[in-house]
GULUM-442287 format. One record per residue (C-alpha): residue number from 1; x, y, z; residue in one letter. Coordinates in steps of 0.25 Angstrom, whole numbers. Layout:
<atoms>
NUM / X / Y / Z / a
...
</atoms>
This chain:
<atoms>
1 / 211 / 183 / -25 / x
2 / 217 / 171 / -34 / x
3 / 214 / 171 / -49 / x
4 / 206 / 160 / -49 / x
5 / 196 / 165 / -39 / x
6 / 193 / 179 / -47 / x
7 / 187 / 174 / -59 / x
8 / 174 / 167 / -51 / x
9 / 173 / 178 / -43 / x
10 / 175 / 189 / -53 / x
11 / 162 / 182 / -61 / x
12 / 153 / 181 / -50 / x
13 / 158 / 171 / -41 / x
14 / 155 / 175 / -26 / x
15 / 165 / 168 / -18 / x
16 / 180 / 167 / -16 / x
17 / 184 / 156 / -10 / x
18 / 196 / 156 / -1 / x
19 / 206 / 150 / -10 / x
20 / 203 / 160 / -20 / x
21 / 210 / 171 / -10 / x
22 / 225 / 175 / -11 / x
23 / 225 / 184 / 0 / x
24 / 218 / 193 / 9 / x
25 / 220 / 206 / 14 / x
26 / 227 / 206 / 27 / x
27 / 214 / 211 / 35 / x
28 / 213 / 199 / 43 / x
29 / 208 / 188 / 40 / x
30 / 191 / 190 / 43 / x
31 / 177 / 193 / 35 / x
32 / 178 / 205 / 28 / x
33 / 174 / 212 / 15 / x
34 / 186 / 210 / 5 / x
35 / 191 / 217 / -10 / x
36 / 192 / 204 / -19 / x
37 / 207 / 208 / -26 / x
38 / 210 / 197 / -37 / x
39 / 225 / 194 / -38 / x
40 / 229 / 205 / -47 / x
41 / 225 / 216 / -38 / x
42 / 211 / 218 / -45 / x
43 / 199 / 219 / -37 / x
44 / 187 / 210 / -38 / x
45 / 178 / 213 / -29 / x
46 / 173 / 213 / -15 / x
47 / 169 / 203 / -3 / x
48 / 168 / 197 / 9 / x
49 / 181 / 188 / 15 / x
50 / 178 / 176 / 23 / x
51 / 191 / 170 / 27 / x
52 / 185 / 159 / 34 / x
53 / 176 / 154 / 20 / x
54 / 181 / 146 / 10 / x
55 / 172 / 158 / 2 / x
56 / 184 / 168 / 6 / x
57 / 177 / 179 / -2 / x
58 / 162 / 181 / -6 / x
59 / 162 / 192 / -16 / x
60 / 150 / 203 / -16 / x
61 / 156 / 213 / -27 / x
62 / 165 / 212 / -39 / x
63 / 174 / 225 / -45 / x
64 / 186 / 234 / -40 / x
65 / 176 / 243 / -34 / x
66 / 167 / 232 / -26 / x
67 / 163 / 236 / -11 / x
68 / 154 / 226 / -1 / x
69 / 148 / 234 / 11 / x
70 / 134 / 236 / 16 / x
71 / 129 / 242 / 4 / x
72 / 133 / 233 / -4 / x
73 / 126 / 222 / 5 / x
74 / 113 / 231 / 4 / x
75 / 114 / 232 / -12 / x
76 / 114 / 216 / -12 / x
77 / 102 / 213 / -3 / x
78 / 95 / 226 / -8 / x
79 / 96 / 220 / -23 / x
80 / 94 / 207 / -18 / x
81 / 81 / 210 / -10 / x
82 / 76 / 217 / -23 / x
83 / 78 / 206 / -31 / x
84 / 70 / 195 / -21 / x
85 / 59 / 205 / -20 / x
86 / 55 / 203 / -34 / x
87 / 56 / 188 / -33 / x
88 / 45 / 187 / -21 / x
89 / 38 / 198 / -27 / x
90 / 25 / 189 / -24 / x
91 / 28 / 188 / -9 / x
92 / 24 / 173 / -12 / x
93 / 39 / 171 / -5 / x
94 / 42 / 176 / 8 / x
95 / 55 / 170 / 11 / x
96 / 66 / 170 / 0 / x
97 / 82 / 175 / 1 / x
98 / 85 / 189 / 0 / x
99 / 98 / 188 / -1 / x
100 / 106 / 177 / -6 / x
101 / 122 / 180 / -3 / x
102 / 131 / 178 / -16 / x
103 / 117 / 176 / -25 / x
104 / 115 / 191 / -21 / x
105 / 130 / 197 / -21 / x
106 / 129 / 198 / -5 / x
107 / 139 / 185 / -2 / x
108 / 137 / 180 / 12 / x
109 / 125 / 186 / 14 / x
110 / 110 / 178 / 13 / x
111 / 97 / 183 / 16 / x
112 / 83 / 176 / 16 / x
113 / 70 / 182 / 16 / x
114 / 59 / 175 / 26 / x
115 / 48 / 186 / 26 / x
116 / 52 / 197 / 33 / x
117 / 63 / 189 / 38 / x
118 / 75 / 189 / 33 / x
119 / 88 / 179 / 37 / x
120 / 101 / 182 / 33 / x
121 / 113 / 171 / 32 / x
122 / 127 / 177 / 31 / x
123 / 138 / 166 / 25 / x
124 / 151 / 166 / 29 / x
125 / 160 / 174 / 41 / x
126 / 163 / 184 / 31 / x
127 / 148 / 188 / 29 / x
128 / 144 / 187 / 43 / x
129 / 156 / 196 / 47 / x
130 / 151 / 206 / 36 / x
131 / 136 / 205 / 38 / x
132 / 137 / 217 / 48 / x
133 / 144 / 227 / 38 / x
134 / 135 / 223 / 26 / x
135 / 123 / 221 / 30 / x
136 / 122 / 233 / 39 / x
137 / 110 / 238 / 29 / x
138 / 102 / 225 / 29 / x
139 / 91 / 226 / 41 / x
140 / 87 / 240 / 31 / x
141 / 87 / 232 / 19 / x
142 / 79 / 221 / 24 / x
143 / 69 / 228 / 32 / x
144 / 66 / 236 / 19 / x
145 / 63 / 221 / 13 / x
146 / 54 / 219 / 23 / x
147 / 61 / 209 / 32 / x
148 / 59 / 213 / 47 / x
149 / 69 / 203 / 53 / x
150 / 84 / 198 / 49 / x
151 / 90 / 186 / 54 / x
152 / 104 / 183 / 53 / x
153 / 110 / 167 / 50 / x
154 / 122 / 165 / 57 / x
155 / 126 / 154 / 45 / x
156 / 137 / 146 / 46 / x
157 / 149 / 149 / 35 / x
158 / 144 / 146 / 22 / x
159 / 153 / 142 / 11 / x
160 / 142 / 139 / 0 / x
161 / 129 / 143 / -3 / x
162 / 118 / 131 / -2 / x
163 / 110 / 127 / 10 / x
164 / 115 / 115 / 16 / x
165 / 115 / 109 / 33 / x
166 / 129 / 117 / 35 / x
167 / 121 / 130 / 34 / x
168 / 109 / 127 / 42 / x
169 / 103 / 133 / 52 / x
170 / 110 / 145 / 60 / x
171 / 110 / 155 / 72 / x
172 / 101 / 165 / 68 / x
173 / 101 / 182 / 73 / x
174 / 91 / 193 / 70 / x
175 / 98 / 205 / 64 / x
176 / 85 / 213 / 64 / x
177 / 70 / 211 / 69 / x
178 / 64 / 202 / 76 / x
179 / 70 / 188 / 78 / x
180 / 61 / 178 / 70 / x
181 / 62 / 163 / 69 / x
182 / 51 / 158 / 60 / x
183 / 43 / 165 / 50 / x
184 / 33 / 159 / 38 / x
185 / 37 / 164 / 24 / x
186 / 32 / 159 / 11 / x
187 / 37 / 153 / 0 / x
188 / 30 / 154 / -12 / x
189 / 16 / 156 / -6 / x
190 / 20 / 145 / 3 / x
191 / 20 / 147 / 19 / x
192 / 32 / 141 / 27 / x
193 / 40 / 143 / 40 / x
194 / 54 / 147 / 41 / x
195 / 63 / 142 / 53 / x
196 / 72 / 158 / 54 / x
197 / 80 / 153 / 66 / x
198 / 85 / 138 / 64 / x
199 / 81 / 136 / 48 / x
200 / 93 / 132 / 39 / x
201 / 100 / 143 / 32 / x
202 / 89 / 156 / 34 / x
203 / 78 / 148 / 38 / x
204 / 73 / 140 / 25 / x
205 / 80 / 134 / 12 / x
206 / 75 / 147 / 3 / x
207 / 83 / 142 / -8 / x
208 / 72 / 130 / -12 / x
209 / 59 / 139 / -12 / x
210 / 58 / 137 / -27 / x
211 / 61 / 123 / -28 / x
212 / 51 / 120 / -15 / x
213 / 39 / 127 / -26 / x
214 / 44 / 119 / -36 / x
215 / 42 / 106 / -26 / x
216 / 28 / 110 / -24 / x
217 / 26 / 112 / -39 / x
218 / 33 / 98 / -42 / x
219 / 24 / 91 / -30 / x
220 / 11 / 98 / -35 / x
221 / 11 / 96 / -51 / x
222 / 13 / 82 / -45 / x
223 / 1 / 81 / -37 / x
224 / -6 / 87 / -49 / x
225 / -1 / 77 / -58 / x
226 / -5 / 65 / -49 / x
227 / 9 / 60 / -47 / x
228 / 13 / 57 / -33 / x
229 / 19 / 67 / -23 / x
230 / 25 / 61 / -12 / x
231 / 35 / 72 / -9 / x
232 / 49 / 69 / 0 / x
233 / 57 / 80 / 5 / x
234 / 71 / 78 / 9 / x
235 / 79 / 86 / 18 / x
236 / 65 / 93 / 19 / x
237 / 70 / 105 / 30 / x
238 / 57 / 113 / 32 / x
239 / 50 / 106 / 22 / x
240 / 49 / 119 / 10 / x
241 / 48 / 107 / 0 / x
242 / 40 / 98 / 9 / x
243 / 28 / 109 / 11 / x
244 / 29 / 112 / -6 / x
245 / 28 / 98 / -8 / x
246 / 15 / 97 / 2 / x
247 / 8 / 111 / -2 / x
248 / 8 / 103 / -18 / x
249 / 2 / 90 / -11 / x
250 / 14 / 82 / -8 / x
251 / 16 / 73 / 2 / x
252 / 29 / 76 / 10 / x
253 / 39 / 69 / 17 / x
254 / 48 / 78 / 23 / x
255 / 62 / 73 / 26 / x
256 / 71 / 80 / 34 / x
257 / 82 / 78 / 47 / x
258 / 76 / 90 / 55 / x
259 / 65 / 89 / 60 / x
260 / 62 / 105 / 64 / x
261 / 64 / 106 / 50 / x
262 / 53 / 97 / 48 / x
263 / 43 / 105 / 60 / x
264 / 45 / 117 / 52 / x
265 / 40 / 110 / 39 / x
266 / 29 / 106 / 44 / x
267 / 25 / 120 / 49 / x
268 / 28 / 126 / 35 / x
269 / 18 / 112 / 30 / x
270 / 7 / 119 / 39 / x
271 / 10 / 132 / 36 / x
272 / 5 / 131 / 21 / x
273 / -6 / 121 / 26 / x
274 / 1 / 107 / 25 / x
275 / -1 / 97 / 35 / x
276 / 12 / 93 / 38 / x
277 / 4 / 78 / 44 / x
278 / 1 / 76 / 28 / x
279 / 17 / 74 / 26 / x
280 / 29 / 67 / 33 / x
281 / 39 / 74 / 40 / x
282 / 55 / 65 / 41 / x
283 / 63 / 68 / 50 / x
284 / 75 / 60 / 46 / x
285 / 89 / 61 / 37 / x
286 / 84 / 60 / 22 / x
287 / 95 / 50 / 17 / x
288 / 90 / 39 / 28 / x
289 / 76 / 44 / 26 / x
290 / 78 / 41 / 12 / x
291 / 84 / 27 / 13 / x
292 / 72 / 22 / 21 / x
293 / 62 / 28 / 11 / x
294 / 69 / 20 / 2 / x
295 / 68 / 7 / 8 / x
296 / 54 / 8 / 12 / x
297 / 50 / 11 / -3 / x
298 / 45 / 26 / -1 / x
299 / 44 / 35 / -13 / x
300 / 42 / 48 / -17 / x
301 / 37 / 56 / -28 / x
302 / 44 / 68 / -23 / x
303 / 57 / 69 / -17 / x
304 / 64 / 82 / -13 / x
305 / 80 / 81 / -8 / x
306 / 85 / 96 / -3 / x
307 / 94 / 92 / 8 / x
308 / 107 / 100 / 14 / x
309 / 119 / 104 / 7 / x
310 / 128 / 91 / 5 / x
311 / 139 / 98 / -1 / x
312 / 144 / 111 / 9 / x
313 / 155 / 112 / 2 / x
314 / 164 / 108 / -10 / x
315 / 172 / 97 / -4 / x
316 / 158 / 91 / 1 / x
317 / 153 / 91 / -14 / x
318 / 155 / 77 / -19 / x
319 / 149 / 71 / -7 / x
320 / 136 / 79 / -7 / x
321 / 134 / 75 / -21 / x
322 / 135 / 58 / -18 / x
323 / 125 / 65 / -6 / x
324 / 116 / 69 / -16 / x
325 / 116 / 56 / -25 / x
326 / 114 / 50 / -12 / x
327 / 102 / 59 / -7 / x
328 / 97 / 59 / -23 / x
329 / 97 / 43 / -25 / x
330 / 89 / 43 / -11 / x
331 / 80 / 51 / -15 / x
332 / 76 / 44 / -29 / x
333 / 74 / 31 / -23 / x
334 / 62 / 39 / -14 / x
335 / 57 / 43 / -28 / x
336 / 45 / 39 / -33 / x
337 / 45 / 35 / -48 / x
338 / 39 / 48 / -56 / x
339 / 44 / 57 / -44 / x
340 / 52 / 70 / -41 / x
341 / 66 / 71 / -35 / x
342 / 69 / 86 / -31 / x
343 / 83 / 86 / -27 / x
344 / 90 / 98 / -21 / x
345 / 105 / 103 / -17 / x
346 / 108 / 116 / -8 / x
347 / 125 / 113 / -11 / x
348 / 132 / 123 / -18 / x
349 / 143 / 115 / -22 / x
350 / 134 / 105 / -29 / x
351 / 130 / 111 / -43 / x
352 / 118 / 108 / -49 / x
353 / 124 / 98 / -59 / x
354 / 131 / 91 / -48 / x
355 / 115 / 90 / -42 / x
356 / 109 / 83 / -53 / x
357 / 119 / 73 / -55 / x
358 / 116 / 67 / -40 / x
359 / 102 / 65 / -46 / x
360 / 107 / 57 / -58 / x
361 / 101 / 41 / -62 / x
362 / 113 / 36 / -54 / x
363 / 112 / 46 / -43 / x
364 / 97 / 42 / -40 / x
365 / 97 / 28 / -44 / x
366 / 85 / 30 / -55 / x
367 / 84 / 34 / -70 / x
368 / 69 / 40 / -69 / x
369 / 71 / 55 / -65 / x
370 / 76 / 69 / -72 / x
371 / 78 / 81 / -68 / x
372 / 70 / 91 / -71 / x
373 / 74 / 104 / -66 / x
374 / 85 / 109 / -58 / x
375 / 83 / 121 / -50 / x
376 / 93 / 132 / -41 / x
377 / 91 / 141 / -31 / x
378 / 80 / 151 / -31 / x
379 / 80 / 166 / -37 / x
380 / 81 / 173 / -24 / x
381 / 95 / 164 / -23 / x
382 / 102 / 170 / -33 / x
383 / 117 / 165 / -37 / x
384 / 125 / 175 / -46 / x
385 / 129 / 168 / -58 / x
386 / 143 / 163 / -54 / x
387 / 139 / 158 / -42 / x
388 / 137 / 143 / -42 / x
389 / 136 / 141 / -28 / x
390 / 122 / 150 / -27 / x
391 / 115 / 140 / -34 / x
392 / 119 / 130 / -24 / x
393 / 102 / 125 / -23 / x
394 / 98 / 114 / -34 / x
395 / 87 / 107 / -35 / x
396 / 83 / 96 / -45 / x
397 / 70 / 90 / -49 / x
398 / 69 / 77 / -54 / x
399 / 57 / 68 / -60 / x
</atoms>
């Protein structure tokens, strides 16, 4: 391993990308579970080898005396299933992540809790080759939790965390139980419906629970204070923010290019007792969208932009930021003086300082808003401390 690509690694970092590697053992050149050897002989550690990745190496264990097999995979999810159980201790929430790959110490490995259902996402060749071997103990563990039926993602490679169109929907297996394509789960008290078998990443965009209550706490002390609340909700997907927004007594326009997307909202609307009549439904591309709300004069008082990941990768980085100038500036001439802009971004390679400067005077075209919080991923998406990339999700409230 080259010298510059120990010192991340040895403080936590839990990737090792493919320039970082002098040399491989002569084992042939597939997915297999590898000693990390800096270049003076010394081991590091302990993880998976995926040729075919720019990530060559995810590391699960650091020391001389590191090991990775099924027990190792069972420690992890057993600690990490402990640690989740104490968050939804209320069972106000019935569909959170269990296990959240390098967040966790189980790199390559994802697993998302929708009642008794649990999905699980493998990134990369070299966890999908592995999965087998490691998780040989996983129906015992889960059933134990409660979970009576595993479905399996086939995800495409993943070079990043985040959640963006290049990760969407997948082929989906059931690795034990019976086969299940829908369920209703809760979030926060709140009833919705979970597409299992075609709904992006495992089935819904857990990572935005917390900023979808806080939505509905921004729409609500709205209401009570007599200011308007007009709500729009860009790149609405199934409508999580949408039906926060109407439960505080919003009204909603929902924009969104899918339009199944948009039949499973409405089902979640009259699942917590909203008529989805009351609200408006768009099936249409957000930037078009946009520029014709603009010419007809049509304002807002609350507009909420979470669309896909524009940056997949490095190289794709300063394009996706004049994106979100581009996407931010729209969204501000829709706002309503005295409104709310809530802005999002799933992109990992996008910091959260990089964010906020797409929502600057010159960015929106306007000197009357400030931000006044900026928030990350949820608990049950834990990063470990070097780890940049895993806290990929910002959001950013402005007023």
């Amino acid at each position: 391993m080259a010298r510059h690509a120990i010192e991340p690694v040895r403080r936590g970092h839990p990737w090792i990308f493919r320039e970082g590697i002098v040399s491989v053992s002569p084992q042939g050149d597939a997915p297999r579970i590898v000693r990390i050897v800096a270049d003076e002989g010394l081991v590091v550690g302990t993880g998976i080898f995926d040729p075919g990745s720019a990530i060559a190496v995810r590391v699960w264990s650091l020391g001389s005396d590191a090991r990775l097999d099924e027990n190792v995979f069972r420690e992890r999810l057993e600690r990490a299933i402990a640690v989740r159980r104490s968050m939804f201790a209320d069972g106000e929430t019935t569909a959170y992540r269990l296990l959240n790959g390098e967040g966790d110490r189980a790199p390559g490995f994802v697993l998302d809790r929708y009642g008794d259902v649990a999905v699980l996402r493998l990134d990369g060749d070299a966890a999908r080759a592995l999965s087998p071997r490691l998780t040989s103990h996983l129906e015992a563990v889960l059933r134990a939790a409660g979970i009576t039926t595993l479905l399996e993602r086939a995800a495409r490679t993943s070079e990043a965390p985040g959640r963006g169109e290049e990760e969407g929907a997948s082929k989906t297996v059931t690795r034990f139980g019976p086969d299940r394509a829908e369920i209703e789960v809760r979030e926060h008290g709140v009833p919705f419906v979970v597409d299992l078998a075609h709904g992006q990443k495992t089935g819904a965009f857990l990572d935005q629970r917390e900023n979808r209550r806080r939505v509905g706490e921004l729409v609500r002390r709205r209401r009570e204070a007599g200011l308007g609340v007009r709500v729009l909700n860009l790149f609405s997907y199934t409508g999580g923010f949408s039906q926060r927004a109407a439960l505080a007594g919003g009204t909603v326009t929902s924009v969104d290019v899918a339009m199944k997307a948009h039949a499973t909202a409405q089902r979640s609307f009259r699942l917590a007792g909203i008529d989805p009549a009351a609200h408006a439904f768009v099936t249409a591309d957000a930037f078009a969208w946009l520029a014709e709300a603009k010419r007809k004069g049509t304002r807002f008082d609350v507009v909420i932009s979470d669309p896909p990941s524009f940056a997949p990768n490095e190289r794709a980085k300063p394009r996706a930021l004049a994106a979100y100038r581009a996407l931010h500036r729209a969204c501000a001439d829709v706002l309503a003086p005295g409104g709310h802009l809530v802005a999002a971004s799933c992109s990992s390679h996008i910091t959260a300082e990089d964010f906020v400067e797409t929502l600057d005077d010159g960015a929106l075209g306007r000197s009357d808003l400030r931000v006044l919080d900026v928030f990350g991923p949820p608990p049950d998406h834990p990063s470990v401390p070097r780890f940049v990339e895993g806290r990929y999700l910002k959001l950013v409230l402005l007023a």
